[in-house]
KOLTIVO-742397 format. One record per atom (N, C-alpha, C): x, y, z; residue in one letter. Coordinates in steps of 0.02 Angstrom, whole numbers, padded with zeros to 5 digits, always signed. Layout:
BEGIN
XYZA ...
//
This chain:
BEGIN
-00233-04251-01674X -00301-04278-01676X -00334-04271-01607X -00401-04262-01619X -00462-04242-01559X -00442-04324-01509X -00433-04330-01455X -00454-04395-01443X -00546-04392-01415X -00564-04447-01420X -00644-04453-01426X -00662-04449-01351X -00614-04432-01301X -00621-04438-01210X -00621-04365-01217X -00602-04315-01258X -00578-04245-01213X -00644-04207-01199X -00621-04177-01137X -00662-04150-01096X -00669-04052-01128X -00614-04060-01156X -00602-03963-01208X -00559-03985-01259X -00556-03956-01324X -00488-03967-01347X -00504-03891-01391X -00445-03855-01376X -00427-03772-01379X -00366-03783-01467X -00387-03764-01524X -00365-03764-01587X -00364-03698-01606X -00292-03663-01611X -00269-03604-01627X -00302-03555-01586X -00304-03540-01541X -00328-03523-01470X -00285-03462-01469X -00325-03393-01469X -00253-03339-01449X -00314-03283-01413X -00289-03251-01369X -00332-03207-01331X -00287-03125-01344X -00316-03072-01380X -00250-03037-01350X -00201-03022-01378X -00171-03022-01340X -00074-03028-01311X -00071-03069-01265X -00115-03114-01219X -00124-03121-01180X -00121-03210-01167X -00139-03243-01233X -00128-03318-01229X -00146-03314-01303X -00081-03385-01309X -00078-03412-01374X -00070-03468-01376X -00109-03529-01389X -00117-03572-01390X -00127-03622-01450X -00096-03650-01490X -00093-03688-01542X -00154-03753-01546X -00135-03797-01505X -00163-03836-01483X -00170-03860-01415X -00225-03885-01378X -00218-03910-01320X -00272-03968-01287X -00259-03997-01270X -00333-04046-01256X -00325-04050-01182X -00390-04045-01131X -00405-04061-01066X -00449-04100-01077X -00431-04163-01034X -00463-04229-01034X -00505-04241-00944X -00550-04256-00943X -00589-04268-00902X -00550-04289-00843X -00570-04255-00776X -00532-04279-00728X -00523-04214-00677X -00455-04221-00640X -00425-04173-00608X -00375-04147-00659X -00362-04060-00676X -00316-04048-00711X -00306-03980-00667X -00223-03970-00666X -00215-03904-00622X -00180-03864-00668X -00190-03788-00675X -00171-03737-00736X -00103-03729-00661X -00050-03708-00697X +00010-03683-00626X +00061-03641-00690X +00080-03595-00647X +00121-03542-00693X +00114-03479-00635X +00150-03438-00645X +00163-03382-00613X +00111-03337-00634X +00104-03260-00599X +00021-03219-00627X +00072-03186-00683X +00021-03191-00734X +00024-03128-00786X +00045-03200-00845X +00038-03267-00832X +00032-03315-00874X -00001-03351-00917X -00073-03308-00875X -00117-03335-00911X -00188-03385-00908X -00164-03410-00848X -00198-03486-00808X -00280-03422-00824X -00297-03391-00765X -00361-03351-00759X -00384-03355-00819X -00361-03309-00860X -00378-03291-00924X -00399-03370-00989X -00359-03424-00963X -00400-03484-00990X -00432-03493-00967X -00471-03504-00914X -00528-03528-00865X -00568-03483-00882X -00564-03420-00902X -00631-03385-00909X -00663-03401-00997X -00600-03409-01027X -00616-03456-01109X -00641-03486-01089X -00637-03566-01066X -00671-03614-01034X -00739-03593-01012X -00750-03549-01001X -00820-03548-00953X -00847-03501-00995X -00838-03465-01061X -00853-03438-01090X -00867-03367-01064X -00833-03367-01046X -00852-03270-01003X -00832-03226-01052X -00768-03254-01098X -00739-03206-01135X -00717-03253-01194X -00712-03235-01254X -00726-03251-01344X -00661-03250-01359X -00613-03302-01358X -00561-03308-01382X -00556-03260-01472X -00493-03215-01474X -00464-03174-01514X -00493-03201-01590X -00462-03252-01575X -00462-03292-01658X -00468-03379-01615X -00468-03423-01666X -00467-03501-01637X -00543-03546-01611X -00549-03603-01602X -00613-03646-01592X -00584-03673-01522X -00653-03662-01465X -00656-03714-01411X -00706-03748-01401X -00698-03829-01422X -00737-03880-01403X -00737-03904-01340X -00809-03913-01317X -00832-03945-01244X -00861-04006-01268X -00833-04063-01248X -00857-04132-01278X -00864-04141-01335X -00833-04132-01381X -00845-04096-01448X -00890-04067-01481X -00915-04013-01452X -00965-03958-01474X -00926-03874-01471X -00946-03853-01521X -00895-03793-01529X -00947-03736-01492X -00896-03731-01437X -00943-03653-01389X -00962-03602-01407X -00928-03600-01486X -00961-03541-01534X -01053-03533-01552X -01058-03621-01540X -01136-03617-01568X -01163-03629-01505X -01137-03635-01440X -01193-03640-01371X -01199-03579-01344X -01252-03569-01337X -01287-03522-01279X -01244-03524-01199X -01222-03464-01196X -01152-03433-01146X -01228-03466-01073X -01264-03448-01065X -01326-03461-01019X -01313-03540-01021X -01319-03574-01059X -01354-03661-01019X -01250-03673-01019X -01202-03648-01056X -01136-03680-01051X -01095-03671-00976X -01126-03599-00949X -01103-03606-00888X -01136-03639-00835X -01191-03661-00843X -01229-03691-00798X -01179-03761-00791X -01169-03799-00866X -01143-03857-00834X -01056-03843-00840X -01013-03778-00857X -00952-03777-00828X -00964-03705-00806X -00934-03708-00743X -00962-03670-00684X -00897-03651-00658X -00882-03574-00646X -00827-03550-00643X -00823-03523-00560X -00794-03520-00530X -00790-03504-00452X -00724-03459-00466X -00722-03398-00451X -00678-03334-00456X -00641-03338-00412X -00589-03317-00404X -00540-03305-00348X -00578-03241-00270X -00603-03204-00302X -00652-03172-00256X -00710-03179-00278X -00755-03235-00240X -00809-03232-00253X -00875-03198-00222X -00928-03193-00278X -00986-03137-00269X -01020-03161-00215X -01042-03105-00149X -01063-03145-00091X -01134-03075-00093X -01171-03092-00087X -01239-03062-00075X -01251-03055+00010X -01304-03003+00006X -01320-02994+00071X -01376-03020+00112X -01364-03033+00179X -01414-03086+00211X -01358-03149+00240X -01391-03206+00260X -01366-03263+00285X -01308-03314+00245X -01284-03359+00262X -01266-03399+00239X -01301-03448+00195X -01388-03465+00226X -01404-03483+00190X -01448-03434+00110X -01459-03381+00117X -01478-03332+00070X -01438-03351+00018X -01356-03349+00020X -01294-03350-00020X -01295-03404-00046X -01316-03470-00023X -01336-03516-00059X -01381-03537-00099X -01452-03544-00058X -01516-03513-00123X -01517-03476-00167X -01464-03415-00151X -01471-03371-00215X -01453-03396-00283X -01393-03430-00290X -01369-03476-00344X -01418-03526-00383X -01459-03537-00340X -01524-03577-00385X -01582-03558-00395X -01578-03482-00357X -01641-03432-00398X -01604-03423-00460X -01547-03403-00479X -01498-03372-00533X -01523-03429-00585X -01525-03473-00551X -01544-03543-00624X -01619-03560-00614X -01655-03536-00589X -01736-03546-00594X -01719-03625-00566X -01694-03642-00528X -01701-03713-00508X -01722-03707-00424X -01746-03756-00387X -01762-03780-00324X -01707-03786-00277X -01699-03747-00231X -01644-03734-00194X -01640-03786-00139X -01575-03833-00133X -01595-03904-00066X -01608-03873+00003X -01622-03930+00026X -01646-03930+00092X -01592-03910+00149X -01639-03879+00199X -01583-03849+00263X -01529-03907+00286X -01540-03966+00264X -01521-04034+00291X -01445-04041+00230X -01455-04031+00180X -01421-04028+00124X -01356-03978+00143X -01413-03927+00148X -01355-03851+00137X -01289-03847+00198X -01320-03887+00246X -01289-03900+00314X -01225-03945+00296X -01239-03968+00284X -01212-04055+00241X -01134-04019+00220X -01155-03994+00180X -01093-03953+00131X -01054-03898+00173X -01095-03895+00192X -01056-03846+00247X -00987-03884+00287X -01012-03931+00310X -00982-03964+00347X -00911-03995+00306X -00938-04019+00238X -00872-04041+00184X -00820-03985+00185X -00848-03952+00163X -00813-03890+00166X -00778-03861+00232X -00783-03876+00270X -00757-03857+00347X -00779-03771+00358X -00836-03793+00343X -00872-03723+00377X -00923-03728+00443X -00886-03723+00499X -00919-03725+00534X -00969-03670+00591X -01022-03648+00523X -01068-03600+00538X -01159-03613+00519X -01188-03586+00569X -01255-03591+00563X -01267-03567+00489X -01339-03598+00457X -01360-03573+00411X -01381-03476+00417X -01399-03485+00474X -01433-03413+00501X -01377-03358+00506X -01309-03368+00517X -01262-03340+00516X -01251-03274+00448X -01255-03222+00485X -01242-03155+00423X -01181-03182+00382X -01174-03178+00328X -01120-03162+00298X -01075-03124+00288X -01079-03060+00346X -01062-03020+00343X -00996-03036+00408X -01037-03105+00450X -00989-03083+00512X -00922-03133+00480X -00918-03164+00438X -00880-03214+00403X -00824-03178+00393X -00738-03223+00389X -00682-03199+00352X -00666-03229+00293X -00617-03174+00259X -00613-03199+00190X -00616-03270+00184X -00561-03316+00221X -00569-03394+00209X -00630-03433+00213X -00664-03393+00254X -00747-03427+00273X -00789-03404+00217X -00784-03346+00173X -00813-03319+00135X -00797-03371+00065X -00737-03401+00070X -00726-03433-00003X -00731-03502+00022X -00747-03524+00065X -00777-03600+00087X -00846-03630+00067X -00892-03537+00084X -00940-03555+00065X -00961-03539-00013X -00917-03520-00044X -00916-03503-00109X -00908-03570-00129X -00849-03600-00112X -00856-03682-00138X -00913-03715-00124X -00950-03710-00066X -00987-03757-00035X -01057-03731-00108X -01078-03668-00123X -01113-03651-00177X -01098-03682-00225X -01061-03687-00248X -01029-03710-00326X -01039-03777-00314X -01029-03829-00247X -01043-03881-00273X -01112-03935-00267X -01162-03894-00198X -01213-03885-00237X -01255-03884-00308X -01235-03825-00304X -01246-03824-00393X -01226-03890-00458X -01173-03911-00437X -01170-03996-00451X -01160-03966-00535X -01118-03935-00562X -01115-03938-00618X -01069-03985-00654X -01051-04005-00715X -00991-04045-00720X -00946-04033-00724X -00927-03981-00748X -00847-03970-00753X -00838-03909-00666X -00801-03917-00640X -00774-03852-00586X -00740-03802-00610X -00720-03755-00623X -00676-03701-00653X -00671-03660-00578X -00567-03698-00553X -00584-03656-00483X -00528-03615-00490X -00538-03541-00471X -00467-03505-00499X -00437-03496-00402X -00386-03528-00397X -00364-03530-00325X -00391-03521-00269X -00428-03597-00263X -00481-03599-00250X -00449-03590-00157X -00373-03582-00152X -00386-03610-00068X -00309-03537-00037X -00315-03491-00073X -00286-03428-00077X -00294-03391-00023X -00367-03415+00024X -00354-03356+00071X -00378-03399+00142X -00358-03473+00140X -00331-03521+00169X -00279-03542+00202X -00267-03547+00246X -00200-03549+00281X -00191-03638+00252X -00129-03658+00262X -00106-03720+00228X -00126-03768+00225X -00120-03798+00312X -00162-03840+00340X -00260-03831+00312X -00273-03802+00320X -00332-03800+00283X -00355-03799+00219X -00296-03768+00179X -00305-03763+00106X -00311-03837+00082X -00254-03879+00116X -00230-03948+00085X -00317-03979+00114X -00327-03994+00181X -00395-04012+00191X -00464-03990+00152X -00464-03947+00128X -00525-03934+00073X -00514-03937+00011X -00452-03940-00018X -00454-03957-00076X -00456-04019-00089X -00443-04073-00044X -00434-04136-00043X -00517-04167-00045X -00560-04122+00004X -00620-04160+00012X -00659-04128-00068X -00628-04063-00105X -00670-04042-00145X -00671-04095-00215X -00584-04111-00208X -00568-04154-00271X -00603-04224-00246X -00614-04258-00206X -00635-04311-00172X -00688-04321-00174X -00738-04282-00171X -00825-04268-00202X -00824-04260-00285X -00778-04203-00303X -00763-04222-00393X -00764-04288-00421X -00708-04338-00391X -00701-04401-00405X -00754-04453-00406X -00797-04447-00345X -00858-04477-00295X -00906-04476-00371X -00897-04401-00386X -00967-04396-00440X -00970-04390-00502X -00893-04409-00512X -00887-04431-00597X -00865-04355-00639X -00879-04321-00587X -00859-04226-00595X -00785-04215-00625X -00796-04156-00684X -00691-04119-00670X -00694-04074-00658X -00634-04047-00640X -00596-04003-00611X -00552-03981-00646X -00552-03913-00651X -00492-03854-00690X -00464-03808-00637X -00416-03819-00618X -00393-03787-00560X -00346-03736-00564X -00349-03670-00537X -00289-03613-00552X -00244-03647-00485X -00203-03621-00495X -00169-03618-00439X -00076-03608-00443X -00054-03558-00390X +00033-03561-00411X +00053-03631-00357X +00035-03660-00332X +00075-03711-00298X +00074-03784-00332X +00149-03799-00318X +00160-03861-00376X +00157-03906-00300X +00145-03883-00245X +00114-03937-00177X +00060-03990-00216X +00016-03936-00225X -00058-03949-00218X -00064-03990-00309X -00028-03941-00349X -00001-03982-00423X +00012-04062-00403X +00045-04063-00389X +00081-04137-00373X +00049-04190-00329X -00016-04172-00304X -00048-04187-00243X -00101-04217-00270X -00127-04182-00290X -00214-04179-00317X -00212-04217-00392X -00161-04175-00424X -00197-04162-00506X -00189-04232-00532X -00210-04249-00589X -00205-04310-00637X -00157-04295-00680X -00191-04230-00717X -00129-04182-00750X -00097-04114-00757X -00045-04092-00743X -00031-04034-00740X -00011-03992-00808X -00051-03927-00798X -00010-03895-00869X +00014-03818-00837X +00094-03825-00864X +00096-03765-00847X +00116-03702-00905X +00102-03661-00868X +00100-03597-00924X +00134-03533-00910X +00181-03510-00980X +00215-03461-00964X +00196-03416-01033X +00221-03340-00992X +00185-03303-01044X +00142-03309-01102X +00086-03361-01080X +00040-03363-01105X +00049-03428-01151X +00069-03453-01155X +00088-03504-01192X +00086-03571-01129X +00067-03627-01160X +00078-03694-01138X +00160-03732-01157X +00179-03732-01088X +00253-03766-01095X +00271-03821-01091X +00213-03853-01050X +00227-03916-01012X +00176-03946-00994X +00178-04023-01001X +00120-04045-00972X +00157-04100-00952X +00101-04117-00892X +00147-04170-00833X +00095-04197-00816X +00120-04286-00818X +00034-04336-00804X +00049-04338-00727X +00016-04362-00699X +00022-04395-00643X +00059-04436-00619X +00085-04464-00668X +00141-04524-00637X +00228-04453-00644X +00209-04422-00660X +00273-04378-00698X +00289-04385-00751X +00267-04403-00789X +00271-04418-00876X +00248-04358-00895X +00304-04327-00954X +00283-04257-00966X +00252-04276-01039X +00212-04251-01058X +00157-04226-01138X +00168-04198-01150X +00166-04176-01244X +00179-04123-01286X +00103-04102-01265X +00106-04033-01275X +00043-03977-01280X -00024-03999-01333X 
//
């Protein structure tokens, strides 16, 4: 049975060869996808965000079947952040405005954009090329975009990959920490059961494509 809280619930779900999924429910909150590559985690998150039309099977978002929403207003409010994300040319701040020309919406203030910057531990002028940036600075401000954008659900596919440790653990902490702040969830890729065990509310992990395991937060494991 649906519970009346879930945030997705995925019913005969198969992509492929690629994921098979019977049943599954993600409930509002922090949830981290963890499994080794070629498991699958990516390839749900882009279901989720509707990028790509599950094989056969129904995915409900609050219980509304994504079959009948418009792929346009569903990613606006679940919002997918790629493992390499799309960086345009021009400034730091360009890369940010651009995201809310993309949605015909009002792009915040220099005071704002600064703001996030700073959550994010980016410590660069708005005026700053994006060009002179490294990968880790490049996916800081990719987060710092996405949460701007203030959508509800996060869809982050490893989000802290080209992060050295010490820093990975520091931004994911302030990203889930603003999630929490704003009533926001989080779908998180990621291979570290660190950051699993750290962050998440609940963990699911996944092997060849299939859901094996699910683990609450206290360590109490769930059927799928």
């Amino acid at each position: 049975m649906i519970g009346m809280d879930a945030l997705f619930y995925l019913e005969g779900v198969r992509y492929q060869s690629i994921l098979d999924i019977p049943a599954l429910q993600i409930n509002p909150g922090i949830t981290v996808l963890l499994g080794a590559s070629g498991s699958g985690k990516t390839t749900l998150l882009k279901l989720l965000n509707k990028s790509i039309s599950p094989t056969s099977g129904s995915i409900l978002y609050t219980g509304s079947d994504l079959k009948k929403t418009p792929s346009v207003y569903h990613r606006r409010q679940v919002l997918m952040l790629s493992q390499q994300a799309a960086m345009f040319p021009g400034t730091i701040e360009d890369n940010l405005a651009i995201a809310f020309q993309f949605q015909e919406r009002t792009a915040p203030d220099a005071e704002m954009m600064q703001r996030m910057l700073a959550q994010v531990q980016l410590k660069k002028e708005l005026s700053e090329p994006v060009l002179n940036l490294s990968g880790g600075e490049k996916q800081r401000l990719a987060l710092a975009r996405v949460f701007l954008l203030d959508p509800a659900v996060f869809l982050l596919d490893e989000p802290s990959s080209a992060l050295d440790d010490d820093t990975a653990d520091a931004v994911i902490g302030l990203v889930v920490e603003q999630a929490r702040a704003t009533g926001r969830s989080i779908v998180m890729v990621t291979h570290s059961k660190a950051v699993a065990s750290k962050f998440a509310d609940e963990t699911i992990l996944l092997k060849d494509g299939q859901v094996v395991r699910r683990i609450q937060n206290r360590g109490q494991e769930a059927g799928s």
